[in-house]
PDB file of N, CA, C and O in Angstrom:
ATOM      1  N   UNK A   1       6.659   0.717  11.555  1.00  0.00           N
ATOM      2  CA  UNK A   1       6.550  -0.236  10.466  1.00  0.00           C
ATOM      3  C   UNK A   1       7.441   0.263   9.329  1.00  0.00           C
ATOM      4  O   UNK A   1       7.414   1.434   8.950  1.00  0.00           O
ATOM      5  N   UNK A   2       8.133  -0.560   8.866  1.00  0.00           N
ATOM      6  CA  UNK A   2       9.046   0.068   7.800  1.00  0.00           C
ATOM      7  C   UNK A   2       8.253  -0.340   6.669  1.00  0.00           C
ATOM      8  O   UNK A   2       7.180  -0.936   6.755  1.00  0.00           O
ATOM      9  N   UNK A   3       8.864   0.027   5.541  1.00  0.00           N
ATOM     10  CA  UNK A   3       8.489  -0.284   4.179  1.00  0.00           C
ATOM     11  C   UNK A   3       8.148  -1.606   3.524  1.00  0.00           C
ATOM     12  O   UNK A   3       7.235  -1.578   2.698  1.00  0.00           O
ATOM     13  N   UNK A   4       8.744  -2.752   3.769  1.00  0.00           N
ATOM     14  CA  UNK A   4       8.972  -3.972   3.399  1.00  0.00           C
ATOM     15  C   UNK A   4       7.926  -4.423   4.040  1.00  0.00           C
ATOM     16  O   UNK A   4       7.315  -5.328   3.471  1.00  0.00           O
ATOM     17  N   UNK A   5       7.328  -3.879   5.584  1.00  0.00           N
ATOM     18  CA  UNK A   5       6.523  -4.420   6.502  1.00  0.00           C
ATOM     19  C   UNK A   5       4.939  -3.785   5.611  1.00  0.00           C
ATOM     20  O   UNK A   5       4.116  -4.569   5.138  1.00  0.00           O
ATOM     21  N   UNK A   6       4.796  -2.313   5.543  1.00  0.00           N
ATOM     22  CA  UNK A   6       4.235  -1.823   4.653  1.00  0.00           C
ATOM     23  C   UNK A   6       3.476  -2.524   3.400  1.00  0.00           C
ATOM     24  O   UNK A   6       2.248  -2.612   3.383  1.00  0.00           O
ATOM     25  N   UNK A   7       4.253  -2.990   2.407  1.00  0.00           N
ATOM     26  CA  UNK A   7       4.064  -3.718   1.337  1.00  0.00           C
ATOM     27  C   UNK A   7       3.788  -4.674   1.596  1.00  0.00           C
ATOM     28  O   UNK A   7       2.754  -5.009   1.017  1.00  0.00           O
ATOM     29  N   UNK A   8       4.368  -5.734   2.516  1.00  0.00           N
ATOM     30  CA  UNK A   8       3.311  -7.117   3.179  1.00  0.00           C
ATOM     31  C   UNK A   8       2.301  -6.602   3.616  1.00  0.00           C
ATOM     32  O   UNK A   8       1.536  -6.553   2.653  1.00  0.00           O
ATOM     33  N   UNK A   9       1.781  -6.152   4.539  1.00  0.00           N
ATOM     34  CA  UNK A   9       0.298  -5.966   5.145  1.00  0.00           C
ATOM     35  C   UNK A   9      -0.415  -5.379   4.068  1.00  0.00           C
ATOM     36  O   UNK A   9      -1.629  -5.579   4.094  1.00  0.00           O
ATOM     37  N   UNK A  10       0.171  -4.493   2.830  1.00  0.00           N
ATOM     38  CA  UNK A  10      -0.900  -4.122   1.996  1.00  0.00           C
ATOM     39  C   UNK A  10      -1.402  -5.037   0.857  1.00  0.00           C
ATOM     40  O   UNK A  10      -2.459  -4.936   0.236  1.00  0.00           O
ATOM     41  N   UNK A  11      -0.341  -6.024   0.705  1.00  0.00           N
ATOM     42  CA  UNK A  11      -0.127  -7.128   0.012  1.00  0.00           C
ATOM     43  C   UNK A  11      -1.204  -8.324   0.541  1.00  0.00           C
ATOM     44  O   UNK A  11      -1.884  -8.883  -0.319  1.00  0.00           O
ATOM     45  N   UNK A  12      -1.337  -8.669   1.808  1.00  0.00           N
ATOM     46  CA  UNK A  12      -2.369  -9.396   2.718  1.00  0.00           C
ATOM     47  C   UNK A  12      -3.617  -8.498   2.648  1.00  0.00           C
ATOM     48  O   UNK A  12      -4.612  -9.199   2.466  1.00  0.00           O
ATOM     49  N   UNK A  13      -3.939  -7.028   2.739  1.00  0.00           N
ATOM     50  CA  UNK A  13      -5.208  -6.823   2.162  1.00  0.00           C
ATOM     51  C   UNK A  13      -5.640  -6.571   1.072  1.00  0.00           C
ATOM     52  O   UNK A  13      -6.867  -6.501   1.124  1.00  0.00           O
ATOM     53  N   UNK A  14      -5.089  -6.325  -0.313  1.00  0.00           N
ATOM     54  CA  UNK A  14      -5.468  -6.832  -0.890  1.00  0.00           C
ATOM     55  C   UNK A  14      -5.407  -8.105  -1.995  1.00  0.00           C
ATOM     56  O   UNK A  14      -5.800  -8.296  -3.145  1.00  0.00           O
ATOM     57  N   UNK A  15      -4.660  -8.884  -0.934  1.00  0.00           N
ATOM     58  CA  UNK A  15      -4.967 -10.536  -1.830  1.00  0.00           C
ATOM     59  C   UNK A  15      -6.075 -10.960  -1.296  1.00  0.00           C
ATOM     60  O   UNK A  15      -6.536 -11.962  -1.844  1.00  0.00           O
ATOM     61  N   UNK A  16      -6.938 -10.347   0.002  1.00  0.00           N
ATOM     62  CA  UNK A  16      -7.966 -10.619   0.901  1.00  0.00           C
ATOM     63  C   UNK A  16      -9.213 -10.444  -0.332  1.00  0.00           C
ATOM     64  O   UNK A  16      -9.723 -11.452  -0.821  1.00  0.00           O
ATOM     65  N   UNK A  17      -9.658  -8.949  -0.793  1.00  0.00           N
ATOM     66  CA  UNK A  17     -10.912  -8.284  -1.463  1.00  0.00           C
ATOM     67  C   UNK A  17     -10.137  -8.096  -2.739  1.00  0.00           C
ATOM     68  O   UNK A  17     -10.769  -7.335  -3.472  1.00  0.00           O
ATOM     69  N   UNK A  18      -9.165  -8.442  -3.210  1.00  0.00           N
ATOM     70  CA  UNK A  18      -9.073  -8.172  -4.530  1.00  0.00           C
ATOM     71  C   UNK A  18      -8.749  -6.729  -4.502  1.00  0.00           C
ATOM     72  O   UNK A  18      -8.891  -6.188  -5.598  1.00  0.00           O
ATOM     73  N   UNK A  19      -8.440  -6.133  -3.755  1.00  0.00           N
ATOM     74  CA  UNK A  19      -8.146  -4.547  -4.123  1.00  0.00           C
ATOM     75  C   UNK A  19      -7.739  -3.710  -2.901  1.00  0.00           C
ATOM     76  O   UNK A  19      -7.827  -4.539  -1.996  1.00  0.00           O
ATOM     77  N   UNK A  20      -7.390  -2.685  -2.407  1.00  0.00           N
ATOM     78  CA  UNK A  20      -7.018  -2.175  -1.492  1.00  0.00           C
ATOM     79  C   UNK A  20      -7.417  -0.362  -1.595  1.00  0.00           C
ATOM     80  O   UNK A  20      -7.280   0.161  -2.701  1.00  0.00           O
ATOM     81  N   UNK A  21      -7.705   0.162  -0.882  1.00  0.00           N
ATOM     82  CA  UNK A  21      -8.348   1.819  -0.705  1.00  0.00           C
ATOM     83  C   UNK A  21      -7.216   2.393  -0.622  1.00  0.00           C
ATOM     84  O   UNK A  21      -6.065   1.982  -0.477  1.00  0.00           O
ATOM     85  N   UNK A  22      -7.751   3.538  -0.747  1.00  0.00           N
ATOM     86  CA  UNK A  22      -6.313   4.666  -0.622  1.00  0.00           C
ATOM     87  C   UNK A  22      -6.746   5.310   1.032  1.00  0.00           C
ATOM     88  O   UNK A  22      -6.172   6.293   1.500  1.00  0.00           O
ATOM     89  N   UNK A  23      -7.486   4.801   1.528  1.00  0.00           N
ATOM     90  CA  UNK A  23      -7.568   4.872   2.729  1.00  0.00           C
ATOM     91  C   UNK A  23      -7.032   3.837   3.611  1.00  0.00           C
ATOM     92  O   UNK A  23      -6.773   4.164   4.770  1.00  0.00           O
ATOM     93  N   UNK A  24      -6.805   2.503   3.186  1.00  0.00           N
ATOM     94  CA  UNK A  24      -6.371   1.423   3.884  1.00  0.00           C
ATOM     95  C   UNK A  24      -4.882   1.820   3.636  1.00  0.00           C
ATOM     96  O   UNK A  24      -4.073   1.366   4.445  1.00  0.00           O
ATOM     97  N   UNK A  25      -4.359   2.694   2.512  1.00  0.00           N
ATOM     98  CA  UNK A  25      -2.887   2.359   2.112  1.00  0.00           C
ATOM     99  C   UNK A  25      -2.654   3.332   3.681  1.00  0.00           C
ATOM    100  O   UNK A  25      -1.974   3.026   4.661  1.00  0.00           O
ATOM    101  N   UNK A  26      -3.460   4.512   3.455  1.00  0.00           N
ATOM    102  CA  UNK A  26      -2.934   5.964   4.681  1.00  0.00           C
ATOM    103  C   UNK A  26      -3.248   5.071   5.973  1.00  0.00           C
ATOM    104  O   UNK A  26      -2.708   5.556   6.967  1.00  0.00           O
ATOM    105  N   UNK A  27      -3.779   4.211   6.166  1.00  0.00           N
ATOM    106  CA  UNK A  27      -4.268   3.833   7.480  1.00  0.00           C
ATOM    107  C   UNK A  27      -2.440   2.883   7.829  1.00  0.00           C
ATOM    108  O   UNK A  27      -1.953   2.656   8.936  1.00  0.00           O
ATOM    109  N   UNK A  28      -2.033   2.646   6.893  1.00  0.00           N
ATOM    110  CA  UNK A  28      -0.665   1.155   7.233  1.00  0.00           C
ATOM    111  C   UNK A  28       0.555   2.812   6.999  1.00  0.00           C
ATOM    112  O   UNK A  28       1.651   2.406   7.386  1.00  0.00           O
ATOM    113  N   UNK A  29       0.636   3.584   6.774  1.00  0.00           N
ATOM    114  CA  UNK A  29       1.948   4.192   7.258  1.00  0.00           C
ATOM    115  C   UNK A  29       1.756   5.176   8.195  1.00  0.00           C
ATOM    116  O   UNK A  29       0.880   6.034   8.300  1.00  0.00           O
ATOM    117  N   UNK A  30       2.985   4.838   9.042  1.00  0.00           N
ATOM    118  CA  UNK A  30       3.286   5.022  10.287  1.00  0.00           C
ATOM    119  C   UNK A  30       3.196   6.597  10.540  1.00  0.00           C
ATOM    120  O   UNK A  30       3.075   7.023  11.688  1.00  0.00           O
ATOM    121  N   UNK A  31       3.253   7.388   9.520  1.00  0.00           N
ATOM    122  CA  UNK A  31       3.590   9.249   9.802  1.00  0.00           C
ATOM    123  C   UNK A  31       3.271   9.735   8.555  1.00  0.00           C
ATOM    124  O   UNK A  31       3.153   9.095   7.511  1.00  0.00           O
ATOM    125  N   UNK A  32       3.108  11.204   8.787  1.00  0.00           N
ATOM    126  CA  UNK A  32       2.122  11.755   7.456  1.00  0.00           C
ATOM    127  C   UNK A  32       3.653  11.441   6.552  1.00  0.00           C
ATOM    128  O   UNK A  32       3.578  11.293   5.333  1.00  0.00           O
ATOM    129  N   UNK A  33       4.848  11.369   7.176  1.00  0.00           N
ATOM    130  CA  UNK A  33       5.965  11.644   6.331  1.00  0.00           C
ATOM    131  C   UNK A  33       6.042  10.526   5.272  1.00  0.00           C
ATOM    132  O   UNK A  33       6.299  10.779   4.095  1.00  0.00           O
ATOM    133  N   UNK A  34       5.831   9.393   5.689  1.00  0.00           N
ATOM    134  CA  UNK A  34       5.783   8.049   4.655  1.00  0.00           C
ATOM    135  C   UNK A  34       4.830   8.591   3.520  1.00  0.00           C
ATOM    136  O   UNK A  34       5.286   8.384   2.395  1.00  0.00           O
ATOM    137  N   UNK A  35       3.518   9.288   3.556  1.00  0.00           N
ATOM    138  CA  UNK A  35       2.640   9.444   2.474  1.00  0.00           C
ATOM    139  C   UNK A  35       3.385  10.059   1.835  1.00  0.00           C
ATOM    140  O   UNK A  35       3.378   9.624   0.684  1.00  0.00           O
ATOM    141  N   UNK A  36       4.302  11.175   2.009  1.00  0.00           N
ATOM    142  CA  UNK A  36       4.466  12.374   1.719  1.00  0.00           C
ATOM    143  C   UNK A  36       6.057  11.883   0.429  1.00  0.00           C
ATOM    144  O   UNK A  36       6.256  12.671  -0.495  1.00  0.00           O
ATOM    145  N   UNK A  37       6.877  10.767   0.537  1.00  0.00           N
ATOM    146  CA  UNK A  37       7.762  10.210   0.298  1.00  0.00           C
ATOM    147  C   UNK A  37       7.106   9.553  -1.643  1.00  0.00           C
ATOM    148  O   UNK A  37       6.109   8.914  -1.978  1.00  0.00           O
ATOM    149  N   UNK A  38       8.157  10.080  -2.368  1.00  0.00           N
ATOM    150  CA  UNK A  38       7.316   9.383  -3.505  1.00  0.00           C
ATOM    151  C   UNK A  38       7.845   7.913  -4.155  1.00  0.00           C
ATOM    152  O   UNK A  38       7.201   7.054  -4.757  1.00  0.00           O
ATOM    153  N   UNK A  39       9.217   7.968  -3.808  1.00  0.00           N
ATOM    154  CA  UNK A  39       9.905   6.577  -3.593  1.00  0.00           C
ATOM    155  C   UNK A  39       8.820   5.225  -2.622  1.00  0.00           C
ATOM    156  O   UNK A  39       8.498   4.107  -3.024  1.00  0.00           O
ATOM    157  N   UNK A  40       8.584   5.704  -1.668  1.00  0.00           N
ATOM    158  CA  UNK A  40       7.851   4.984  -0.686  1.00  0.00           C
ATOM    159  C   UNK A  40       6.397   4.224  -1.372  1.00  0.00           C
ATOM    160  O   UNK A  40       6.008   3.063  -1.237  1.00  0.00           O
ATOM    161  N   UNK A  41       5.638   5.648  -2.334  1.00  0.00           N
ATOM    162  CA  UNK A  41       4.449   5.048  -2.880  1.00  0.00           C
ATOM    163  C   UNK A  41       5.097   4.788  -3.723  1.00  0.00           C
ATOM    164  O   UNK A  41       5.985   4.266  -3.049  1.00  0.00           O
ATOM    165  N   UNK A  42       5.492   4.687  -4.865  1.00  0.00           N
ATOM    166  CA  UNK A  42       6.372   3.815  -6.262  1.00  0.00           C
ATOM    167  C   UNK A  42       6.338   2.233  -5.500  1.00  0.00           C
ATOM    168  O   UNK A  42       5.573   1.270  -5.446  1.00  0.00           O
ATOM    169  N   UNK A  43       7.142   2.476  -5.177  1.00  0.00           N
ATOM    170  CA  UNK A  43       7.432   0.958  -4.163  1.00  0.00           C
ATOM    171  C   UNK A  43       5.900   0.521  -4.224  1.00  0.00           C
ATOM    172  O   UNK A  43       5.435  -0.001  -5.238  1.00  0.00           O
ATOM    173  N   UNK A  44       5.262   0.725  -3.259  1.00  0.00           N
ATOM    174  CA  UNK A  44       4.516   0.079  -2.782  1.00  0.00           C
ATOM    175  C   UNK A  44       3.192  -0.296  -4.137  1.00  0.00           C
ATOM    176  O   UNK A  44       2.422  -1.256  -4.164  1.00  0.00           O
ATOM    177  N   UNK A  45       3.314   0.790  -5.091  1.00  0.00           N
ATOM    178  CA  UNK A  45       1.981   0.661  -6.021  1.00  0.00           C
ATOM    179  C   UNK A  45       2.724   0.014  -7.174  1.00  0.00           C
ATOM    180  O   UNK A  45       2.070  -0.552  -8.050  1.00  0.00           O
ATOM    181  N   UNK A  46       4.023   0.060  -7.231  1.00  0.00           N
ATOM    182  CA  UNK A  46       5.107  -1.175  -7.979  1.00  0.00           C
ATOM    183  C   UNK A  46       4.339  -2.232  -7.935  1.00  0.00           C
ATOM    184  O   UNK A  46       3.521  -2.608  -8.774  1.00  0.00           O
ATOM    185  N   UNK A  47       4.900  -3.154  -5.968  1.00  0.00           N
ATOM    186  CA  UNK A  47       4.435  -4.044  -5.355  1.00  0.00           C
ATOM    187  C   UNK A  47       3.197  -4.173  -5.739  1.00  0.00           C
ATOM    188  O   UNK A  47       3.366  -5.068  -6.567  1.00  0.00           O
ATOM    189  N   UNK A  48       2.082  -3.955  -5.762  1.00  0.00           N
ATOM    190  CA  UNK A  48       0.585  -3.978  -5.629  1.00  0.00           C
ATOM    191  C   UNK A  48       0.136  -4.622  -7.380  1.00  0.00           C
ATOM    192  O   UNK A  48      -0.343  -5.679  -7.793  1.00  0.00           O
ATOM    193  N   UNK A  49       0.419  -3.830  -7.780  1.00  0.00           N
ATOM    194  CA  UNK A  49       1.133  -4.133  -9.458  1.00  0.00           C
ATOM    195  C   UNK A  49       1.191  -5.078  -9.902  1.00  0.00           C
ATOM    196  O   UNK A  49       0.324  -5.453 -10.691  1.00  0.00           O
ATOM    197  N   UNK A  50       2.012  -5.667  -9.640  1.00  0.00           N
ATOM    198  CA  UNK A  50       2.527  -6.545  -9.739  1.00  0.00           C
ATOM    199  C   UNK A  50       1.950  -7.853  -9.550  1.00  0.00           C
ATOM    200  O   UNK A  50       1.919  -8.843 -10.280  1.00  0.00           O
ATOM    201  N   UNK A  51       1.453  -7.592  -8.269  1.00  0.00           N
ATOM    202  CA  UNK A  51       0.653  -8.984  -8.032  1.00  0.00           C
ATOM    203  C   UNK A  51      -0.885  -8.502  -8.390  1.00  0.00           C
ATOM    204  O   UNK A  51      -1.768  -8.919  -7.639  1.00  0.00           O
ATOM    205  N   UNK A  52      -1.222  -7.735  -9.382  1.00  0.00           N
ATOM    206  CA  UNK A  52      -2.670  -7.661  -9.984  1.00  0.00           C
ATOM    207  C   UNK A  52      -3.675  -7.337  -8.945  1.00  0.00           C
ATOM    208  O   UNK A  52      -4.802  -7.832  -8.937  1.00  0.00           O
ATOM    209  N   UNK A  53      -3.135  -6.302  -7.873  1.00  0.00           N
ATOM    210  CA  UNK A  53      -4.025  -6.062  -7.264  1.00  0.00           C
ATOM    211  C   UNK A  53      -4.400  -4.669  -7.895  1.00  0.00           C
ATOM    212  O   UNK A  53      -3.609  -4.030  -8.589  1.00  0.00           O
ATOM    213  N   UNK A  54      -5.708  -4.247  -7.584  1.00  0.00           N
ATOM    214  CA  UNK A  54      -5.744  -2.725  -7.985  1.00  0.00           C
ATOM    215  C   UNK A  54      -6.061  -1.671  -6.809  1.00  0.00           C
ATOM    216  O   UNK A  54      -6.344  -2.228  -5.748  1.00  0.00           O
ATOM    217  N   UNK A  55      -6.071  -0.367  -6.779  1.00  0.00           N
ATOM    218  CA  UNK A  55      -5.928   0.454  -5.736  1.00  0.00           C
ATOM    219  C   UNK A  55      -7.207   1.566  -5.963  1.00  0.00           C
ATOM    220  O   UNK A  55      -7.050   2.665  -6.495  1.00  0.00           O
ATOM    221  N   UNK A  56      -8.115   1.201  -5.601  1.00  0.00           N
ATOM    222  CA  UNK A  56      -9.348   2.098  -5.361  1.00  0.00           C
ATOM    223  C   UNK A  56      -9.816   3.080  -4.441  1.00  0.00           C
ATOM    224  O   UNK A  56      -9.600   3.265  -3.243  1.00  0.00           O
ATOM    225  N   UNK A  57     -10.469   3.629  -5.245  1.00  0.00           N
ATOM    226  CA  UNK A  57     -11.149   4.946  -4.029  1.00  0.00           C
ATOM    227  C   UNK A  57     -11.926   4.084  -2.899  1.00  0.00           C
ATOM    228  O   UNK A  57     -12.140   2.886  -3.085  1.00  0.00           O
ATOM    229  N   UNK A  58     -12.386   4.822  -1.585  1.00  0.00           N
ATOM    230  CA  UNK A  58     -12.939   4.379  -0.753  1.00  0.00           C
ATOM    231  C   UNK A  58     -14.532   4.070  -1.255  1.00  0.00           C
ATOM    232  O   UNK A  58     -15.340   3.568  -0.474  1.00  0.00           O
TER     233      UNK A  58
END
């Protein structure tokens, strides 16, 4: 799953509950290496951001 793919599926869960886990984010990338990338989360908590979702503990 690349990045763009990444940010849609996290984008579809949380426009679902209004919010998304930091366990659902680790569950959608593909290798510990994507977590590990800080460009990768920017992006994605940019994205999330943006559309007023927020990013909660489990």
């Amino acid at each position: 799953m690349d990045l763009s793919a990444i940010i849609r599926r996290a984008i579809e869960i949380g426009d679902q509950h209004g919010f998304i886990t930091f366990d659902q984010i680790n569950e959608l990338a593909p290798s510990s290496a994507h977590r590990l990338e800080p460009d990768i989360i920017e992006a994605l908590f940019d994205a999330l951001s943006a559309r007023g979702i927020d990013v909660r503990e489990a």
